[in-house]
N, C-alpha and C positions, 0 to 999 in steps of 0.2 A: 735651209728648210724654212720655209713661209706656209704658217695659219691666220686664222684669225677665227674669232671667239663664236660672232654669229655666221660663220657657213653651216647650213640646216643642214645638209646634202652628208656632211663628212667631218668627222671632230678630230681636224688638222689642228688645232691648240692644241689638244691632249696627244696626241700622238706626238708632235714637234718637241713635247716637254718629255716624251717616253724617249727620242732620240736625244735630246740632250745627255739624258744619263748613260748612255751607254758609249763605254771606250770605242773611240776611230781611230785608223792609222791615218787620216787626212784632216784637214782642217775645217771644222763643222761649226756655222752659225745657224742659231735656230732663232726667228724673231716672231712673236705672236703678236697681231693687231686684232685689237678691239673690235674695229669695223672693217669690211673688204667684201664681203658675201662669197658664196662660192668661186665666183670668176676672179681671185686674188693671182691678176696677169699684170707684169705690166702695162703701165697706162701707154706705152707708145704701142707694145704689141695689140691690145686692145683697138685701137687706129685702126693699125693696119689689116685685123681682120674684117671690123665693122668700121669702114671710113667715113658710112654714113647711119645714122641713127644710135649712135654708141650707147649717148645717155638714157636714151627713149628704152632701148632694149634691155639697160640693164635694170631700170626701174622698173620696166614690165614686167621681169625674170622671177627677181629677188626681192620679197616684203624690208628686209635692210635696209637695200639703195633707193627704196622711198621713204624713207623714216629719217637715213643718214646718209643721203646726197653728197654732202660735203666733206664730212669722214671717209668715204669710201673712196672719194677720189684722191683725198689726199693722203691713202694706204698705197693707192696702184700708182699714185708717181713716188711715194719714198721707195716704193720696190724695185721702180725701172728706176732711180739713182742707183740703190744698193748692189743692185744685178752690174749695171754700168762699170760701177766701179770693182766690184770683184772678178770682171771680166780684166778690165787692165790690171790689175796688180795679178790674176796670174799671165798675163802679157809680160807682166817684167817679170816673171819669175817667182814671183816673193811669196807667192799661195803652190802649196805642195805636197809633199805625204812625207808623213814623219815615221819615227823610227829612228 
């Protein structure tokens, strides 16, 4: 689960922390960033929707990502790492449902 504090649009922090508390049978990370704006995609997927104009777009979008430029970007690539990597480890198995 991914928020962050200033998406106008949707209060994905408060919600991410309302999932936190409550019991899952699967393995649930809930991470909330300070900055990201509503479009908290990863930065590769972002690419590949807007190949061209990414930054232009997103600073048009969101009052945020022209205030925090640099925060924002460096929210959508710790995401597309974390996503990354919790795709391979349940590749090898080791992410799963408990019980």
């Amino acid at each position: 689960m991914i928020g962050v504090e200033d998406d106008v649009l949707w209060d994905a922090a408060k919600y991410n922390r309302r999932m936190e508390e409550r019991e899952h049978i699967c393995k649930l990370e809930a991470v909330v960033y300070k900055y990201g704006t509503h479009f908290v995609f990863p930065e590769s997927m972002l690419k590949m929707m807007l190949p061209i104009g990414l930054a232009s777009f997103v600073k048009f979008a969101l009052q945020s990502a022209r205030k925090h430029p640099k925060e924002c970007l460096e929210t959508r690539i710790d995401i597309d790492v974390r996503i990354r990597n919790a795709i391979e480890e349940w590749k090898r198995g080791k992410v799963g449902y408990g019980g």
